[in-house]
C-alpha positions as CSV (number, residue, x, y, z in Angstrom):
1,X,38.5,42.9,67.1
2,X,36.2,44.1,64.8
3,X,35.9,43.7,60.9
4,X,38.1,46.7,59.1
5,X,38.7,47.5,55.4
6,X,40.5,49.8,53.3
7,X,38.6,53.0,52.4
8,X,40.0,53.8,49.1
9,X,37.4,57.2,49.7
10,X,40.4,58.1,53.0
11,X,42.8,55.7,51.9
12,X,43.0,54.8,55.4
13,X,41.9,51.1,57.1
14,X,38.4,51.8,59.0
15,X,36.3,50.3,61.3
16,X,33.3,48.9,59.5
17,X,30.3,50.2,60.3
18,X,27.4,49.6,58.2
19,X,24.6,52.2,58.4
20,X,21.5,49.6,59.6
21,X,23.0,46.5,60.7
22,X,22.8,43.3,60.5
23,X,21.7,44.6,57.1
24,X,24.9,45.1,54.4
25,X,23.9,46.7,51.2
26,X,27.2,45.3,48.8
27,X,27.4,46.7,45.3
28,X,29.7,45.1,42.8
29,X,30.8,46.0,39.5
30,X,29.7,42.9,37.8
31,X,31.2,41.8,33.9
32,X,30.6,43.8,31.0
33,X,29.6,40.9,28.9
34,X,31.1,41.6,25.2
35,X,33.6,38.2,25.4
36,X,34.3,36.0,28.0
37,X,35.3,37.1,31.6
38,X,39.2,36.5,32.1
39,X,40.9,35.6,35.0
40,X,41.7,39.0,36.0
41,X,38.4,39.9,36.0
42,X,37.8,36.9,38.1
43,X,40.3,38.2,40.7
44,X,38.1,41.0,41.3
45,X,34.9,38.5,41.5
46,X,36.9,36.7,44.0
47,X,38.2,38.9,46.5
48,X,34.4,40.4,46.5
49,X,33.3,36.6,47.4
50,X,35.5,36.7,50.1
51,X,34.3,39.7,51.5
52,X,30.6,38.8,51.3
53,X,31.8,35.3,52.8
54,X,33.3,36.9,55.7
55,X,30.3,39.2,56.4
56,X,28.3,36.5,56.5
57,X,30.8,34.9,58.7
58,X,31.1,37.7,60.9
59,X,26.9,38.1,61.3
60,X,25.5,40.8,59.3
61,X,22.8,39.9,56.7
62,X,24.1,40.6,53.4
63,X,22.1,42.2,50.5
64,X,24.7,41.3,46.9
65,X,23.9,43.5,43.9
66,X,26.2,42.7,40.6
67,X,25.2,44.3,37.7
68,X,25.5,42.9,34.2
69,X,26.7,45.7,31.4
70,X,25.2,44.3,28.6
71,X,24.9,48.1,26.4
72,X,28.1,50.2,26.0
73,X,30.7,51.0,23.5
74,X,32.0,47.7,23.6
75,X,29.3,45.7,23.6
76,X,27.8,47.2,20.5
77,X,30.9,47.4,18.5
78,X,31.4,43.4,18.9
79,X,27.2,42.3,18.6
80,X,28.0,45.0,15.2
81,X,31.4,43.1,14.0
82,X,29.6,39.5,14.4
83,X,26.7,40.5,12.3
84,X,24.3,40.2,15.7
85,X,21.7,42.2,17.4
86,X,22.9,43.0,20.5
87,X,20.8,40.2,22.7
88,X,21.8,37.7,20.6
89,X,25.5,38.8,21.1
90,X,25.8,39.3,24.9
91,X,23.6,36.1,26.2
92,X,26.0,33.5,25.5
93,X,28.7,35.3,27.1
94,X,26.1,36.1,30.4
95,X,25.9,32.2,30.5
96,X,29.4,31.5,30.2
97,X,29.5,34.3,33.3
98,X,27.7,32.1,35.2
99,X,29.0,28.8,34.3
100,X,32.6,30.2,35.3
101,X,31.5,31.8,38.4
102,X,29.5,28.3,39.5
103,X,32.7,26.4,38.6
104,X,34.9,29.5,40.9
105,X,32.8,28.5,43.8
106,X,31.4,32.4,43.8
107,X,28.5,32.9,45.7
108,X,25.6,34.1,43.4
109,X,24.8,37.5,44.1
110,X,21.3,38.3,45.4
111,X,20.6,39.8,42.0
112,X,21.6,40.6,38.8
113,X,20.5,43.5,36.9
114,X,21.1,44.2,33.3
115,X,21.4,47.6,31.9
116,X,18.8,47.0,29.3
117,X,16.7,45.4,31.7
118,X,17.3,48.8,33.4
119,X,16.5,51.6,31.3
120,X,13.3,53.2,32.9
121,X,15.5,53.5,35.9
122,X,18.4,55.5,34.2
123,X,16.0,57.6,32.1
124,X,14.4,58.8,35.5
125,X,18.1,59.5,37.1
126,X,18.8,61.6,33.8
127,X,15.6,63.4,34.3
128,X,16.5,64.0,38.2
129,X,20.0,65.4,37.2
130,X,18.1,67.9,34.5
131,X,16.3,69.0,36.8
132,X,18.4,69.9,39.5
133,X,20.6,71.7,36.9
134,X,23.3,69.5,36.9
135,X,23.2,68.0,33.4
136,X,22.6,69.7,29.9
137,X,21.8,68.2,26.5
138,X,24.6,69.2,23.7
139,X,24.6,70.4,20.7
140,X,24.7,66.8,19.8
141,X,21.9,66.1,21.3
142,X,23.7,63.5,23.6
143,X,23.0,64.9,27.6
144,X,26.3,65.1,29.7
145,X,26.8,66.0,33.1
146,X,28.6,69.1,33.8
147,X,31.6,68.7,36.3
148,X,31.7,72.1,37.5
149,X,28.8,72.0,39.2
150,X,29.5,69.2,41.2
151,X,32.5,70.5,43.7
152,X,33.2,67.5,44.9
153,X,34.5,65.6,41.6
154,X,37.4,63.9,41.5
155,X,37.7,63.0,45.6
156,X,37.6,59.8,45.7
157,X,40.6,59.2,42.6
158,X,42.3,62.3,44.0
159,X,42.2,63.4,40.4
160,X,43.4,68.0,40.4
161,X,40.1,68.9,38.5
162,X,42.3,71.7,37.1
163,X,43.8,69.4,34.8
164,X,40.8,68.4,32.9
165,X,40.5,70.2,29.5
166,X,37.9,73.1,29.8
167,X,35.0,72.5,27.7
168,X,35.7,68.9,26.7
169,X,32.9,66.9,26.4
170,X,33.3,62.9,26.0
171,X,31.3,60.5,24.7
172,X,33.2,57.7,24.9
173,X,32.6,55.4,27.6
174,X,36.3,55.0,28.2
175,X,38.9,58.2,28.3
176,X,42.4,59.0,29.8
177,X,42.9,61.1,32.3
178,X,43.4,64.0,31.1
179,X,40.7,64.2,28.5
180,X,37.2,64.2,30.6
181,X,35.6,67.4,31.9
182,X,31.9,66.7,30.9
183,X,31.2,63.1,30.3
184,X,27.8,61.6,28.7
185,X,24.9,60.4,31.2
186,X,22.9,59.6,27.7
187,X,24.2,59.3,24.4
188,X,21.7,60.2,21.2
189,X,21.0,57.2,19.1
190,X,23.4,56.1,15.8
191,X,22.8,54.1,13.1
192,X,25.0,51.8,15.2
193,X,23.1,51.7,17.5
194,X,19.6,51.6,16.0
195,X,21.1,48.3,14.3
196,X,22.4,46.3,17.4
197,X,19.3,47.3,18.5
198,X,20.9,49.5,21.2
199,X,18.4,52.4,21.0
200,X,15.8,53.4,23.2
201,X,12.9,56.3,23.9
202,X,13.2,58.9,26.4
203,X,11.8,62.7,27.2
204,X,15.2,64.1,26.3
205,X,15.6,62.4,23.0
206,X,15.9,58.4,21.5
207,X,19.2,57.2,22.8
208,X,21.1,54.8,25.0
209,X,22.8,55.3,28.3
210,X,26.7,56.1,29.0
211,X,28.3,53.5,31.1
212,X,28.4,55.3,34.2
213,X,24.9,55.7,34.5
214,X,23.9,52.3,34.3
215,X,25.6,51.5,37.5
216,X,24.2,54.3,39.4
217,X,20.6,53.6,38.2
218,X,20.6,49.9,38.7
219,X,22.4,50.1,42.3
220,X,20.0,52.9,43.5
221,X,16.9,51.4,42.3
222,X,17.9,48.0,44.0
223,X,18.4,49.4,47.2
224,X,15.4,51.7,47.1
225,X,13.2,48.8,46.3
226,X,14.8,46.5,49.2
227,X,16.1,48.5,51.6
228,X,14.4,52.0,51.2
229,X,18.0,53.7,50.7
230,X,20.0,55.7,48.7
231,X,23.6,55.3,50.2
232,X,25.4,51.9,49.7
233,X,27.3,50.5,52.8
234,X,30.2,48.8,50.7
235,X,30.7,49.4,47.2
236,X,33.2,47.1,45.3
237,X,35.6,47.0,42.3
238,X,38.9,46.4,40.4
239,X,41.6,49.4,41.1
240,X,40.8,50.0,37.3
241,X,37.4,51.3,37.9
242,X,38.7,53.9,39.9
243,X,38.8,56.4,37.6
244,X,36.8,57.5,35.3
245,X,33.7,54.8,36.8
246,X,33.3,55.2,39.9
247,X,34.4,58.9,40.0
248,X,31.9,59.4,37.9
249,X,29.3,56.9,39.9
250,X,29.2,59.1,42.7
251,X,28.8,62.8,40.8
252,X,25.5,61.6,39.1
253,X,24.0,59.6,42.6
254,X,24.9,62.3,44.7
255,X,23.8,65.3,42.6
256,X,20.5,63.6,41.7
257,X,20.1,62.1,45.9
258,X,22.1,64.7,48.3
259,X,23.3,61.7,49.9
260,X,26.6,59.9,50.2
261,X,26.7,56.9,47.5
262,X,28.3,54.6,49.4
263,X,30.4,54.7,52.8
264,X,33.0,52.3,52.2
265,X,34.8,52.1,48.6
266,X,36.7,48.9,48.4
267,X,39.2,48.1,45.3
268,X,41.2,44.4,44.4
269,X,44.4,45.2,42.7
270,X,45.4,43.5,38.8
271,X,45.7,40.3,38.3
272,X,49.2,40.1,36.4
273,X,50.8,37.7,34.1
274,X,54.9,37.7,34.0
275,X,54.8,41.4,35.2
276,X,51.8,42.5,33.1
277,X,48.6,43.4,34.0
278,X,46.1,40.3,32.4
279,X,44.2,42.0,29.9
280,X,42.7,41.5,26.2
281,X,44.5,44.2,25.0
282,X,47.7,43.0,26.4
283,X,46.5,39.4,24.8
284,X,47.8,37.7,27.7
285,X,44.1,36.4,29.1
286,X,43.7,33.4,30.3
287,X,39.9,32.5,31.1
288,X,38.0,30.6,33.8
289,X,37.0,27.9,31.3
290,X,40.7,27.6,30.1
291,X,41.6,26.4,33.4
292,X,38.6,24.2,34.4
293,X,39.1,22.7,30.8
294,X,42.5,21.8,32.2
295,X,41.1,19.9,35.0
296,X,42.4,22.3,37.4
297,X,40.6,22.3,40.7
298,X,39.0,25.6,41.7
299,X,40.2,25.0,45.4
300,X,43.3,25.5,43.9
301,X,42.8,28.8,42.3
302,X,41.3,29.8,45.1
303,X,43.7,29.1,47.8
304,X,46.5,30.9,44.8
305,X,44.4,34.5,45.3
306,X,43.9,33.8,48.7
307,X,47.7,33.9,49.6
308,X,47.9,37.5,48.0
309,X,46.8,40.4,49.9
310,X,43.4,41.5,47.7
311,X,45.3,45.6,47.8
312,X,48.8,44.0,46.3
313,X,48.8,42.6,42.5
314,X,49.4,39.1,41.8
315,X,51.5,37.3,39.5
316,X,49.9,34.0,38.1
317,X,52.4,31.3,37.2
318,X,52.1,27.5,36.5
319,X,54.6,27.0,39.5
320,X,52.5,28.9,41.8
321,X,48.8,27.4,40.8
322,X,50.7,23.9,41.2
323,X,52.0,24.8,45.0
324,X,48.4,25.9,45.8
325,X,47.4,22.8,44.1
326,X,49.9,20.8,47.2
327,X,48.5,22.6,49.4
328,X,44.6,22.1,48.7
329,X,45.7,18.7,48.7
330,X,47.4,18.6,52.0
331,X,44.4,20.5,53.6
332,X,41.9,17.8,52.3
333,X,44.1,15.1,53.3
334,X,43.6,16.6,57.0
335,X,39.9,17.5,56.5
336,X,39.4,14.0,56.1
337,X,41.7,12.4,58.6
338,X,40.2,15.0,61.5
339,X,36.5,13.8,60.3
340,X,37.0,10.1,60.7
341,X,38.4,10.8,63.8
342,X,35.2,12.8,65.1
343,X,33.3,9.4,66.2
344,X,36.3,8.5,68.9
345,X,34.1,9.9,71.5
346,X,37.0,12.4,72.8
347,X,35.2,15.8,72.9
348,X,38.2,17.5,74.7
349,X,41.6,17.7,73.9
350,X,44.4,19.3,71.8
351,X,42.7,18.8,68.9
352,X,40.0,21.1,69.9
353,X,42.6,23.3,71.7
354,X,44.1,23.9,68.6
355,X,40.8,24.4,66.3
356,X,40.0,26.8,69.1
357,X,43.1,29.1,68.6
358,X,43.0,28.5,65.1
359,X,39.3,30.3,64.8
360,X,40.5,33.1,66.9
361,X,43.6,33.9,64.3
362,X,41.7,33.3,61.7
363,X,38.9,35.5,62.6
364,X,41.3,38.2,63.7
365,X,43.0,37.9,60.3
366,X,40.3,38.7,57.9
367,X,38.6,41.2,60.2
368,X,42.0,43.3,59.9
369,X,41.0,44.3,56.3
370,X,40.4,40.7,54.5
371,X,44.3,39.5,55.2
372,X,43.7,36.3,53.5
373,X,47.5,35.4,53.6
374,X,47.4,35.2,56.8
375,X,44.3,33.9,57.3
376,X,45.8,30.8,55.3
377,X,49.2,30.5,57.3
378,X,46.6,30.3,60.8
379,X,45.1,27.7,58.5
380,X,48.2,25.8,57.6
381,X,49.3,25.9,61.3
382,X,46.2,24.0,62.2
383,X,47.5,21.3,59.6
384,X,50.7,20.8,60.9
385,X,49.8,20.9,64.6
386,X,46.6,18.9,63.8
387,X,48.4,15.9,62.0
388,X,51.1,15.8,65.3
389,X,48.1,15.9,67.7
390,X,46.2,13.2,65.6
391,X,49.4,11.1,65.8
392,X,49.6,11.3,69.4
393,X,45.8,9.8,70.0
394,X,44.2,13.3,71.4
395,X,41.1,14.1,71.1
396,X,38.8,16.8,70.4
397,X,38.7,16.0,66.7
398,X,35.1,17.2,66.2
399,X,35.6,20.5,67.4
400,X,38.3,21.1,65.2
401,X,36.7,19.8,62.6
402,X,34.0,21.9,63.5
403,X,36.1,25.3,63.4
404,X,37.9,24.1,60.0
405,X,34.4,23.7,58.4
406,X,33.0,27.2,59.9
407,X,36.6,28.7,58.0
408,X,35.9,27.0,54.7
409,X,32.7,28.5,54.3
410,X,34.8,31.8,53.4
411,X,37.9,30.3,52.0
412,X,36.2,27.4,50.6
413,X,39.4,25.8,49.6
414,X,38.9,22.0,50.5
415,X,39.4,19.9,47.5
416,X,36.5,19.5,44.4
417,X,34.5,16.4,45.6
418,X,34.5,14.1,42.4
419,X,32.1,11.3,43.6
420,X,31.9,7.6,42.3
421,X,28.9,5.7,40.7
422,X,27.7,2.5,42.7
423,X,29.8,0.4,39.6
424,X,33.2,1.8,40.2
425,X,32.8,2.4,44.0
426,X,32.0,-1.5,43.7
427,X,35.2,-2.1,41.8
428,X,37.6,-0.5,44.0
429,X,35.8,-2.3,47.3
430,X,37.0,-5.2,45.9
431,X,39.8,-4.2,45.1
432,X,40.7,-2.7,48.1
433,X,39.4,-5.9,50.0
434,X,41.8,-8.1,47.5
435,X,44.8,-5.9,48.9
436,X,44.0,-6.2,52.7
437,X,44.1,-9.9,52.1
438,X,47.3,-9.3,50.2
439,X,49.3,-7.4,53.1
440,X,48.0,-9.6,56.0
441,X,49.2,-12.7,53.8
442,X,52.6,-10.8,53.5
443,X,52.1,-11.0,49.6
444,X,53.5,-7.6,48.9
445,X,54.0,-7.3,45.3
446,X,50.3,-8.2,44.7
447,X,49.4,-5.3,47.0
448,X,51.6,-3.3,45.2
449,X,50.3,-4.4,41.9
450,X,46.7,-3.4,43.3
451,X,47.6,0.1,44.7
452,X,49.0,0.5,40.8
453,X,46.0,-0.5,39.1
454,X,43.9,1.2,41.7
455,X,45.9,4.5,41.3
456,X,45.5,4.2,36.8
457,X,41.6,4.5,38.2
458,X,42.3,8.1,39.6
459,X,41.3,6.4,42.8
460,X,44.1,7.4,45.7
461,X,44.9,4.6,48.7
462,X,45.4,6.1,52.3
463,X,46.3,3.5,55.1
464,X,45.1,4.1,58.9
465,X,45.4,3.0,62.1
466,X,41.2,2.4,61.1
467,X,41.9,0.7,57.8
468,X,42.6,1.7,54.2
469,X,41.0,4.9,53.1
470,X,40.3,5.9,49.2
471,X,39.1,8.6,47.5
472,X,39.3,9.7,44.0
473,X,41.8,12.4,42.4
């Protein structure tokens, strides 16, 4: 079987085939940095990790683009309402980006642009969509792109153009649907704007660029200068970017390249809390940094998206980040058991019989359009048989072993490595040592007393047919 994702373009499941393989241009959406990222947001960021992962998995040589929207409606009213230039505004809340993805486990992308990084790029797409006739400059002096002369608007939202309000031209970044019928590519300079510093020169007048085009610049310059392209393989995003972004997106690329903007459009569905889409306007955000602040492992959020389907919303509960929580915990317990089993000297067995037909599901699972659910129930087998097989003596530990470690690399779901200094990896030697000498004199409430003061340490005891086993938690 081969890989297969949802084209939201067809809304049909497709065979992937990227246009110059191994190579995989991937574009994603990346935050638009006025606050912090919340765990919606980081929904999106994750099921675009494991389809990078996966890729990566599967062969093909991966090029990751993520923008950073650091200029746009939003990002200049907040630098304006904190008294800040606009710079000064959106680089704590880049590095908190960062800091949360690192702590998520998310691959860095291969690069990052930022829209005012980006500017020469987007004045030269404005000037390609003048002059093929395709955009105008208002009477406001702002330059907008006019729908009607790009036929194929609306295609990949299935949006009726007829519904759009004749004449209306929006400025806005942001507008229902309903309201758009020419949006803005560049918007003149305001006061506002001028005072974030948020304003910059251009042929066609001092301004800033509309939302929309930032993407398109940024994604086409990137794979121009990398790949000498102008059609992404896969481009990525939340189901709320739809409409009016990446609708949008493709009239200005493909009226200023008379080429396809990307082949495959791929979209996560909401992140929801008790029913509700997670959002700041619904104030029912929680953030990456609120959990990790918590102490809650990142395996554990992971392995909680994972068992959703990315196209189906998820509901986030306490109950269900605690289960995941079991289960990461249940997975490392066998990660470790199969690994210091691995020296036995037994290459064959069911052990590697089972890793075997594990890959095999597992592989088939995320090829059939990133089923992650079922991805982790293949995984979860391999857990239940591996612990009977491990029980019975068989071998071919390091082959499974081998398979598990080849599936975390796109899950990456095994538990958050908290190692010990040399002082406290001393202490609980001895102690450890102290209890052995406790059980083999039959002196069980001193064991006992041990494992207690052991566990206070965070420091959990396993024993084995090998010997007592400890790690902390």
């Amino acid at each position: 079987m081969t890989l297969a994702l949802h084209n939201t373009l067809t809304r049909h499941v497709e065979p992937f085939r990227p246009l110059a393989p191994p190579r995989v241009t991937l574009y994603t959406c990346g935050p638009t940095v006025w606050n912090y990222a919340h765990l919606g947001n980081f929904r999106t960021f994750l099921f675009e990790d494991l389809l990078r992962r996966h890729l990566e998995y599967s062969g093909y040589d991966v090029v990751h683009i993520m923008n950073l929207t650091d200029v746009d409606d939003r990002t200049i009213k907040a630098a304006a309402s904190a008294g800040k230039r606009l710079d000064d505004h959106t680089q704590p809340f880049i590095t908190a980006f960062f800091e949360d993805r690192d702590y998520l486990r998310i691959k860095p992308a291969h690069v990052y642009p930022r829209a005012t990084q980006s500017v020469p790029a987007m004045v030269r797409l404005v000037e390609r969509l003048l002059e093929r006739g395709v955009a105008y400059q208002g009477e406001d002096g702002s330059i907008y792109f006019a729908i009607a002369k790009f036929p194929g608007y609306g295609r990949l939202s299935r949006l009726d153009t007829r519904q759009l309000k004749v004449g209306a031209r929006v400025a806005s970044d942001e507008y229902a649907k309903d309201d758009p019928r020419d949006f803005a590519l560049w918007k003149k300079a305001e006061p506002a704007d001028e005072q974030a510093g948020a304003a910059w020169d251009a042929p066609f007048g001092r301004g800033r660029p509309g939302w929309h085009l930032e993407c398109s610049a940024m994604s086409l310059e990137q794979i121009g200068t990398c790949c000498r392209a102008e059609t992404l393989d896969i481009h990525a995003g939340g189901v709320d970017l739809i409409f009016p972004h990446h609708e949008d997106e493709i009239a200005q690329s493909e009226a200023a390249t008379g080429q396809p903007f990307a082949r495959y459009w791929v979209h996560g569905e909401f992140l929801n809390v008790r029913g509700t889409k997670m959002s700041k306007r619904f104030g029912n955000f929680l953030t990456a940094r609120d959990l990790r602040e918590q102490g809650v492992d990142a395996a554990a959020v992971r392995l909680l998206f994972w068992q959703t389907h990315y196209r189906k919303a998820l509901d986030f509960t306490d109950e269900a980040l605690v289960a995941a929580g079991q289960g990461v915990k249940r997975l490392g317990e066998f990660y470790e058991r199969v690994r210091r089993e691995t020296g036995n000297g037994k290459r064959e067995g069911r052990l590697a019989e089972l890793g075997a037909n594990f890959e095999t599901d597992f592989r088939a699972a995320l090829d059939d359009d990133l089923n992650a659910p079922r991805a982790c129930a293949a995984l979860f087998e391999l857990v239940h048989e591996g612990h009977a097989a491990l029980d019975a003596g068989a071998g071919g530990a390091a082959a499974a072993g081998a398979a598990l470690e080849r599936a975390m690399g796109v899950l990456d779901v095994l538990p958050t490595h908290r190692g010990a200094d040399p002082a406290l990896a001393r202490w609980v030697e001895e102690r450890v040592a102290a209890r052995e000498r406790a059980r083999k004199s039959k002196n069980f409430k001193e064991a006992d007393r041990l494992r207690a003061e052991l566990r206070e340490r965070g420091v959990e005891l396993e024993d084995t047919p090998t010997g007592t086993q400890w790690r902390l938690v």
